[in-house]
C-alpha positions in Angstrom: 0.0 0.0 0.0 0.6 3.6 -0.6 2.2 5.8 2.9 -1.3 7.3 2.8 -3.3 4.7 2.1 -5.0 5.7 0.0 -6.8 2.9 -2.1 -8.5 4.6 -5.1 -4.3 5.1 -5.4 -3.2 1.8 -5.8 -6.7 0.5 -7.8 -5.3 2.9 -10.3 -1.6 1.7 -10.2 -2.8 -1.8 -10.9 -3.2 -2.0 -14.2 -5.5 -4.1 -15.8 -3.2 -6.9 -17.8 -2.0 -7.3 -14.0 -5.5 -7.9 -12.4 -6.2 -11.8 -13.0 -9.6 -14.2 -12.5 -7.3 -16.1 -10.5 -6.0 -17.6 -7.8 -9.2 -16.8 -6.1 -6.9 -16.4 -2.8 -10.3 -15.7 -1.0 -11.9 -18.8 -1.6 -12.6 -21.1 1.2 -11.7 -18.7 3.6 -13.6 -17.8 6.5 -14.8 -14.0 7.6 -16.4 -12.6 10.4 -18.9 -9.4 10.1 -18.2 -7.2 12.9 -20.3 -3.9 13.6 -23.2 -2.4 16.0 -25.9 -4.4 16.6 -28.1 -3.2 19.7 -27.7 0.8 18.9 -28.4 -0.3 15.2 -31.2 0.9 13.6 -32.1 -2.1 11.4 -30.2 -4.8 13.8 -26.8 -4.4 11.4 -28.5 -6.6 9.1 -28.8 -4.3 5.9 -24.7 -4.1 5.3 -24.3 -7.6 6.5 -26.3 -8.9 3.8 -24.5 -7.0 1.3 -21.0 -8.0 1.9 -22.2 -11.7 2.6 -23.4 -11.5 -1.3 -19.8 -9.7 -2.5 -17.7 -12.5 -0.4 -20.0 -15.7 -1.3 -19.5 -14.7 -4.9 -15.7 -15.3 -4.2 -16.2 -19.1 -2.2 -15.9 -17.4 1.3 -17.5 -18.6 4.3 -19.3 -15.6 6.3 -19.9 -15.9 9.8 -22.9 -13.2 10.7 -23.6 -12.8 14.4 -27.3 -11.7 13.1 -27.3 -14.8 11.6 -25.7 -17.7 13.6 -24.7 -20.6 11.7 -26.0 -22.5 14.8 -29.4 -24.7 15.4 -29.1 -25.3 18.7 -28.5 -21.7 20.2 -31.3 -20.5 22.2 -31.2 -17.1 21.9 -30.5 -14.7 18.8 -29.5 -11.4 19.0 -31.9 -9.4 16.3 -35.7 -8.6 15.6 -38.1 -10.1 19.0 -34.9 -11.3 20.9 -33.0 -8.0 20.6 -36.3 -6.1 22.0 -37.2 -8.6 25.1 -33.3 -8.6 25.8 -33.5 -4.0 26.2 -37.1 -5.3 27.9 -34.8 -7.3 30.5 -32.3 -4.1 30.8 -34.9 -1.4 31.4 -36.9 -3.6 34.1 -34.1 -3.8 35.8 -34.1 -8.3 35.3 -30.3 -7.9 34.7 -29.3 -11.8 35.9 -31.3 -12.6 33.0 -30.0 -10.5 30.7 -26.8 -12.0 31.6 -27.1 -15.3 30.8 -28.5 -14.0 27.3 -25.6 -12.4 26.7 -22.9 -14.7 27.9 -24.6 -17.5 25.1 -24.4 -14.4 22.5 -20.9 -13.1 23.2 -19.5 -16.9 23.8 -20.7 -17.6 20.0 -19.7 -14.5 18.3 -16.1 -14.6 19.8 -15.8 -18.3 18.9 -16.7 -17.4 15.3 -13.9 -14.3 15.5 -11.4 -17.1 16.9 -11.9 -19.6 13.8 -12.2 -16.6 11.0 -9.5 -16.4 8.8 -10.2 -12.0 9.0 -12.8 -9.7 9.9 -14.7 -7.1 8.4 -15.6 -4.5 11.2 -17.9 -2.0 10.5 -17.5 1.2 12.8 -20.0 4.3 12.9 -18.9 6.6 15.3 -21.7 7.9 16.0 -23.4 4.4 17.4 -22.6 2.4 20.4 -20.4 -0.5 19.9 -18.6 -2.1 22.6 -19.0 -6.3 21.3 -17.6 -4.4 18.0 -14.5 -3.2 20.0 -13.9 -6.5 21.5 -14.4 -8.5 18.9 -12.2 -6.1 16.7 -9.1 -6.3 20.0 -9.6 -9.9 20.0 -8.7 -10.1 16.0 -5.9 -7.7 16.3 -4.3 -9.8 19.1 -4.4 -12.8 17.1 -3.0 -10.8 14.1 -6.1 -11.7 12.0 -6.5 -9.2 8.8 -9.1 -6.8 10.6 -10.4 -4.5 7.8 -12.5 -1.9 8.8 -14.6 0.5 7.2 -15.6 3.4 9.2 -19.2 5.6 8.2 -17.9 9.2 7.3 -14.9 7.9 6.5 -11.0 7.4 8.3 -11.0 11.1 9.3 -13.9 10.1 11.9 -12.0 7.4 13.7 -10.4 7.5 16.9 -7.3 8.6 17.1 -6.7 5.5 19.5 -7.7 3.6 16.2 -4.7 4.7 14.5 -2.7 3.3 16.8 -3.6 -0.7 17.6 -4.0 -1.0 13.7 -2.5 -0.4 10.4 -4.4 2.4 9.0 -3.9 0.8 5.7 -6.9 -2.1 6.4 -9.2 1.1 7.1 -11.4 2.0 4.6 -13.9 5.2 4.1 -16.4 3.5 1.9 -17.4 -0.3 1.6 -16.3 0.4 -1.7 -12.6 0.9 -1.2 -13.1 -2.1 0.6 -14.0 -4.4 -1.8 -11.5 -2.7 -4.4 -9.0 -4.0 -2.1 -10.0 -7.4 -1.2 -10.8 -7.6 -5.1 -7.0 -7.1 -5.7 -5.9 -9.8 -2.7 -8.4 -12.2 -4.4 -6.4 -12.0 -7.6 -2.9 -11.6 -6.0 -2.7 -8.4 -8.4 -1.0 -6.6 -4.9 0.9 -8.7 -2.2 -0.7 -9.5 0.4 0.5 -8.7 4.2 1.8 -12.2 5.2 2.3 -11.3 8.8 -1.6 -11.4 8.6 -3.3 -13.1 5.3 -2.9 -16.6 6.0 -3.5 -18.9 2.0 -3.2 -22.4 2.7 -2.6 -24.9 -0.5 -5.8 -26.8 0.3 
């Protein structure tokens, strides 16, 4: 990547004879949506959806906490669970609440442990605290942790700047999948200290 970062930068520096259909890098890899889900206004559902349609195009396998790929769970995080779990909160039933959540956040962290990376989505202006633990937990295992912020990188935290390489934030979901377009196709090198291909 560029010193700035900047990704419309390097999109135009590839040029096209170097951008290939294959090796498909991408495919059979896992990825883990990240982003507000209680403070958001349609459950975090509406973005999900999208970039589980970009990545299944490519052969990845999308873990979506608003989704759980799991039959057994008992409790779900969106639509009627989501509104009897703030129910529990405002009445003050907060031991319940708590052994909702601990069956929720034991899940979603599982499927950040087996992802190959993450896509976090950040709005600054929403509450997110299972987003900035599930976003630490990647970073600590030194998962690719690409995160697009709403209003682009000028409206992150400056802390942000610091835990992570500015150069897996993105302003637009966009620049986003410019980028993982050109991993896919190995048309840029990919960070080996974090992408992880294996043969098979």
């Amino acid at each position: 990547m560029t010193e700035n970062g900047d990704i419309e930068d390097i999109v135009a520096a590839v040029k096209p004879s170097r951008r290939k259909k294959k090796p498909n890098l991408l495919k059979k890899l896992r990825c883990y949506l990240a982003g507000p889900i209680d403070h958001a206004e349609d459950d975090g559902v509406g973005w999900r959806n999208d970039a589980k349609e970009w990545l299944q195009k490519r052969g990845v396998t999308v873990f979506d906490p608003c989704a759980k790929p799991i039959s057994y769970q008992k409790y779900k995080e969106i639509d009627e669970e989501k509104r009897k779990m703030m129910a529990l909160k405002t009445t003050g039933r907060y031991y319940e609440l708590s052994q909702r959540m601990k069956e929720i956040v034991h899940v979603d962290l599982r499927m950040v442990d087996i992802s190959d990376f993450l896509i976090v989505y950040m709005d600054p202006d929403t509450p997110m605290f299972g987003t900035i633990h599930e976003l630490l937990n990647s970073l600590h295992q030194r998962k690719p942790t690409l995160v697009v912020i709403e209003g682009g990188r000028e409206r992150a935290s400056n802390w942000l700047f610091g835990i992570m390489d500015f150069n897996f934030m993105f302003d637009s979901f966009e620049d986003l999948y410019s980028f993982l377009d050109l991993i896919d196709t190995a048309s840029i090198e990919a960070d080996l200290s974090r992408w992880v291909f294996f043969d098979n």
